[in-house]
C-alpha positions as CSV (number, residue, x, y, z in Angstrom):
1,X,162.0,31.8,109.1
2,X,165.7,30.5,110.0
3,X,166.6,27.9,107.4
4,X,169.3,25.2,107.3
5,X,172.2,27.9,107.3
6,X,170.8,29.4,110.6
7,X,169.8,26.6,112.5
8,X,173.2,24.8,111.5
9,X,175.1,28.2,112.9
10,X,173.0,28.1,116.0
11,X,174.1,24.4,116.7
12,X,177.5,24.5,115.8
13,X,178.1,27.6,118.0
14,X,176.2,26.6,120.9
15,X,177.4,23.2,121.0
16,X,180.7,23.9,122.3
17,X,178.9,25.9,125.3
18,X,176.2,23.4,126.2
19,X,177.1,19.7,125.4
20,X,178.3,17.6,128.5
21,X,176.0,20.0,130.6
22,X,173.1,19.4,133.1
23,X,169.8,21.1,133.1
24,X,168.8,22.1,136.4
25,X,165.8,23.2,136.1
26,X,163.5,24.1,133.1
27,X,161.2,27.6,132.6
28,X,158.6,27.2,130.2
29,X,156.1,30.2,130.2
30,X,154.3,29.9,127.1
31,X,152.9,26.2,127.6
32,X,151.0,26.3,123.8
33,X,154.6,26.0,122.6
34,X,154.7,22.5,123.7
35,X,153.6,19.2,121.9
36,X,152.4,16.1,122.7
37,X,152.7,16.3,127.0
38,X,150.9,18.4,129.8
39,X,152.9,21.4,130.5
40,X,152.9,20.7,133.9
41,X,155.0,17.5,133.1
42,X,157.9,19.0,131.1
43,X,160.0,21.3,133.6
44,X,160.3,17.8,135.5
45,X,160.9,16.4,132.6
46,X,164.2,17.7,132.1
47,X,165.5,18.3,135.3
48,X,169.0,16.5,135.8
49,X,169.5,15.3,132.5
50,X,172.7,16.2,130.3
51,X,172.9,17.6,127.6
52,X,174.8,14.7,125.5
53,X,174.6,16.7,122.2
54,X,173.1,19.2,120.0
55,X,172.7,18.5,116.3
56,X,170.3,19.9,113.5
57,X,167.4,17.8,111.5
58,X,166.0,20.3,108.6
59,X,165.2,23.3,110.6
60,X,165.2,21.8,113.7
61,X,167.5,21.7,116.8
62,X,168.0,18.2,118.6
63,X,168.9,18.7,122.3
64,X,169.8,14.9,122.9
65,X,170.0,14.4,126.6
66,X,169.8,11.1,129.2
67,X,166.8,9.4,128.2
68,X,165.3,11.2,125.7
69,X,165.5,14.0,122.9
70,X,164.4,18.1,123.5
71,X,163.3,19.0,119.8
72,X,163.2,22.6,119.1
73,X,161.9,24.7,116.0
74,X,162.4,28.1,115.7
75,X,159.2,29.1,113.9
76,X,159.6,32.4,112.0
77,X,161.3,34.7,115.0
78,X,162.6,32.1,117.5
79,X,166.1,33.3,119.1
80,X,168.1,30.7,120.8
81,X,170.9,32.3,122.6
82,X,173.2,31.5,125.0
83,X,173.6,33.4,128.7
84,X,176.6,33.1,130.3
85,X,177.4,32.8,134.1
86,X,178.7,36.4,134.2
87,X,175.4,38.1,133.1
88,X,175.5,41.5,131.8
89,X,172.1,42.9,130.4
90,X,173.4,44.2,126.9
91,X,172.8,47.6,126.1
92,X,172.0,47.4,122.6
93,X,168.6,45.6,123.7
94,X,166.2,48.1,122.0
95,X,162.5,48.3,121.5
96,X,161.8,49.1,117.5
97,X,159.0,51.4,116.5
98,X,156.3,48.4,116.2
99,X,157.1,47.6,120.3
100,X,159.1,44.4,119.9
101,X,162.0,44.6,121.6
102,X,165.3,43.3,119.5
103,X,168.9,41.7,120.7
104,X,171.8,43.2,119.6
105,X,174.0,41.1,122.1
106,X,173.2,38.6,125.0
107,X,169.2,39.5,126.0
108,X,167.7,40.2,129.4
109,X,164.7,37.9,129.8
110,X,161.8,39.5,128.6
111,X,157.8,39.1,128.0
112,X,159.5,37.0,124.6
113,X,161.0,34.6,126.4
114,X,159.2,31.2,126.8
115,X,161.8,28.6,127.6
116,X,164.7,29.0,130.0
117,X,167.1,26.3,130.4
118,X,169.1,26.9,133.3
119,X,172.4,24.8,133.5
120,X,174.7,24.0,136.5
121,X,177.2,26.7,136.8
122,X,174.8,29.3,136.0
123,X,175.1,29.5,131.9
124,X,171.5,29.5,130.3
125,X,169.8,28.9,127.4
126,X,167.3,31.1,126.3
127,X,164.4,30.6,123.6
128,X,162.9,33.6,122.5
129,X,160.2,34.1,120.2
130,X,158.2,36.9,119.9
131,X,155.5,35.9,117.4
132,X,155.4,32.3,119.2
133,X,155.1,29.9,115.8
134,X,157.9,28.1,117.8
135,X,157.0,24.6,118.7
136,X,159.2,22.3,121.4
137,X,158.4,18.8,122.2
138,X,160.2,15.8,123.7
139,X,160.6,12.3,122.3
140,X,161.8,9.4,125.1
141,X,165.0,7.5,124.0
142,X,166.5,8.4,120.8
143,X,163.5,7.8,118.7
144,X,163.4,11.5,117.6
145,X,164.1,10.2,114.2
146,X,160.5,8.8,113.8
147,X,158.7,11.2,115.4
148,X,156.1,12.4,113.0
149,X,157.3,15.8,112.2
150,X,160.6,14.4,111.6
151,X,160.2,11.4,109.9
152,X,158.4,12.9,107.1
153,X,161.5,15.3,106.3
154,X,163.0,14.5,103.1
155,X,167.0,14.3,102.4
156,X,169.7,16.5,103.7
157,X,170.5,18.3,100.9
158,X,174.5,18.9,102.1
159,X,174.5,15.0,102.0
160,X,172.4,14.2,98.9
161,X,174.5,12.5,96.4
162,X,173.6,13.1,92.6
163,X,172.7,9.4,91.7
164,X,169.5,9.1,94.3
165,X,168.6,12.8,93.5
166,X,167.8,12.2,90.2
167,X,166.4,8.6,90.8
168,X,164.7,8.6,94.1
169,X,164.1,12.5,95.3
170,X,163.1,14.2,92.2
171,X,159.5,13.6,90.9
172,X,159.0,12.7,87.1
173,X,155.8,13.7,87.5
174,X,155.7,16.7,89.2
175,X,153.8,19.9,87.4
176,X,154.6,21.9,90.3
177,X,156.9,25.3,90.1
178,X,160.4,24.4,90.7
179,X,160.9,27.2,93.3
180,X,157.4,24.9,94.7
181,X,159.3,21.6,95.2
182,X,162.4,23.1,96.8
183,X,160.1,24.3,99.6
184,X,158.5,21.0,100.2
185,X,160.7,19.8,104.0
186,X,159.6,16.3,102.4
187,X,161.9,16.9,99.1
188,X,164.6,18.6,100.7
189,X,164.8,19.4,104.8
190,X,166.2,23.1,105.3
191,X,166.0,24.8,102.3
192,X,163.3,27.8,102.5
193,X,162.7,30.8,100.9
194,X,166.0,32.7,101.1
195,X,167.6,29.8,99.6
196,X,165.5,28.7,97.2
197,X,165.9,32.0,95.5
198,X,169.4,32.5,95.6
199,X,169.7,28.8,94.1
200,X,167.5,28.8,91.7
201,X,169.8,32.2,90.6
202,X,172.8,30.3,90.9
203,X,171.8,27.4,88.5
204,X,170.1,29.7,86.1
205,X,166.2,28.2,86.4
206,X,163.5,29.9,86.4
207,X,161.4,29.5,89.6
208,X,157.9,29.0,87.5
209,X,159.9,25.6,85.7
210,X,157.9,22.4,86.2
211,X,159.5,19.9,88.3
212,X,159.2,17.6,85.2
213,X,160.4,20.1,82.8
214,X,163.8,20.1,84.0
215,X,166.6,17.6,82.4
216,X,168.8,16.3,84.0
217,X,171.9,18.7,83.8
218,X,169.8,21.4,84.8
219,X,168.8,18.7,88.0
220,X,172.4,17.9,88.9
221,X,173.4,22.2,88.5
222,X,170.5,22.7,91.1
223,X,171.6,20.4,93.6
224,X,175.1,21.7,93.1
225,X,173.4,25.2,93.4
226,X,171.7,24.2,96.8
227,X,174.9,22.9,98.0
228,X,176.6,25.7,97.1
229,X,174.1,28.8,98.3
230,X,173.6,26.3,102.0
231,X,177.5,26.4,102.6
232,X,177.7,29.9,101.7
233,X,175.1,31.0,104.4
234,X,176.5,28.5,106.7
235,X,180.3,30.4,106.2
236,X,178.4,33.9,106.5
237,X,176.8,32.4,110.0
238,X,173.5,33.1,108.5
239,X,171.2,35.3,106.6
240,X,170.1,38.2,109.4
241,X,167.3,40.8,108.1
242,X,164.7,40.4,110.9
243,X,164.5,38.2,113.8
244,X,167.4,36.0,113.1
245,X,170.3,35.9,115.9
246,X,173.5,33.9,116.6
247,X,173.7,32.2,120.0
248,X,176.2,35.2,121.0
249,X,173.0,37.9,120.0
250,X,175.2,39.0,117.2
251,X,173.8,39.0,113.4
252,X,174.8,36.6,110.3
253,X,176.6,37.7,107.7
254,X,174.9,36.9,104.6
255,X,172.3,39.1,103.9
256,X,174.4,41.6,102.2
257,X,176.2,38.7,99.8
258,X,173.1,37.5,98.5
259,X,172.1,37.7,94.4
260,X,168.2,38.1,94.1
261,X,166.7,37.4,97.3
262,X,165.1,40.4,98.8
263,X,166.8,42.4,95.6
264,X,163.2,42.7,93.4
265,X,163.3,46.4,91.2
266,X,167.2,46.3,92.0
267,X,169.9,45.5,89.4
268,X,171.2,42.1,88.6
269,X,174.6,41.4,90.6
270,X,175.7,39.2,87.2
271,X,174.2,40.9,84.4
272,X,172.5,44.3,85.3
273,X,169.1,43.3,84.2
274,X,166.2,44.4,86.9
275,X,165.2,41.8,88.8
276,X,161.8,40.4,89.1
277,X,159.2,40.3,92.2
278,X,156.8,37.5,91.6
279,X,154.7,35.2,93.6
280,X,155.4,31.2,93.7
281,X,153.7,28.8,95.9
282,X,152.1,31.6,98.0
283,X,156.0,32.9,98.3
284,X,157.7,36.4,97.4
285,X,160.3,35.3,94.5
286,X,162.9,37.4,93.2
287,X,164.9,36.3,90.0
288,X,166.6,37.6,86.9
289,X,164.8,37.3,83.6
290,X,168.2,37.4,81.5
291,X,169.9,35.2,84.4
292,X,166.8,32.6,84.6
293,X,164.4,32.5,80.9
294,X,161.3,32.1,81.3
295,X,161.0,27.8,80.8
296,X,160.0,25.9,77.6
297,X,158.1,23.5,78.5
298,X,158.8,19.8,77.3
299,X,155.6,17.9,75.8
């Protein structure tokens, strides 16, 4: 599933293309994908409203236009790309053994497709999602905020500052894993498994820690870790080993810089020691057992 890193790619570089734009018309051919409105009513919906901005909430992408808010999640394979006036079908569109077909550039429309967006002047936007987990809604006005699958999202973890981490968004009393409370969207909105992994490396915890267990400079060093794992993937344009694309069709960078995730049986990238495969909160972990002991626990 795209995490922060993606997501925050995906706006950034579509942005630029889309915002100050009007929507046309609207295509929505999968109407399951859509929350909260008959399908019949969305297309019309949207017609003739600008696009005033695009920003990011957790994993999700905030279209705000005139009147009201286009809320986008990408689910585990969504694709949002962005098709330019001048179409050219891209010939590195391939079908892959299992009879998906994958973008290596700007995609043709295709059985995948569910939303079109189609802008005046031609350029489109382009929703793609092949094993449709995606889920779009709208919100009227700019109370996107408080919509329930929004308000519930916990802090921003690029914008968390160490005082009300430790006092406000860590539990004391938490017996779950570590590598369990980092995947909670109402701890921290964005982070996911990739992430989780690669931080939990970085700070030197082990993912099988108890919330509670962990003191406070092992607290601050994961939140630094976070930090520092989310901008890395965000500099790298994302973490591409399946379904993930950039805006452009093009792939992230970061797969191939990360430390454990993906990496079980392989050596450690810090200290040579083979890595672990486990499973934590129903999740494929990978970490280093000379990197990240095994946790003592505190009575």
């Amino acid at each position: 599933m795209p995490e922060l890193p993606e997501v925050e790619t995906i706006v950034r570089m579509l942005a630029p293309h889309a915002a100050g734009k009007r929507i046309d018309a609207a295509e929505l051919t999968l109407p399951r994908m859509l929350l909260g409105m008959p399908a019949r009513e969305f297309a019309p919906a949207l017609a003739g409203r600008a696009i005033e901005r695009i920003l990011r909430r957790g994993k999700y992408i905030v279209f705000e236009l005139e009147g009201c808010a286009l809320i986008i999640h990408l689910g585990m394979t969504g694709q949002l790309t962005w098709s330019p006036a001048e179409y050219a079908e891209t010939p590195g569109f391939v079908r892959s053994i299992t009879g998906l077909q994958r973008s290596k550039g700007v995609h043709p429309v295709d059985k995948h497709t569910h939303l079109i967006l189609n802008l005046a002047g031609g350029e489109r936007i382009l929703f793609r999602d092949p094993r449709t987990f995606g889920k779009i809604f709208l919100v009227p006005g700019r109370a996107w905020p408080a919509h329930p699958r929004l308000s519930i999202l916990g802090a921003e973890p690029l914008e968390l500052k160490v005082k009300p981490f430790l006092k406000q968004a860590f539990p004391e009393d938490s017996a779950r894993p570590v590598k369990a409370l980092l995947l909670d969207q109402s701890f921290l909105a964005g982070v996911g498994n990739i992430y989780a992994d690669e931080a939990l490396f970085r700070s030197g915890i082990h993912p099988k820690t108890r919330s509670r267990d962990l003191r406070d400079g092992q607290r601050i060093a994961l939140l630094e870790a976070v930090k520092a794992v989310l901008r890395k993937g965000i500099r790298n344009s994302g973490t591409s080993f399946s379904d993930y694309r950039k805006p452009d069709g093009s792939e992230g960078n970061n797969y191939e810089r990360l430390k454990v995730y993906g990496r079980g049986g392989e050596p450690c990238r810090k200290c040579g020691s083979i890595l672990s495969k486990s499973v934590v909160a129903q999740r494929g972990t990978v970490h280093c057992p000379e990197c990240q002991p095994a946790p003592k626990r505190r009575k």
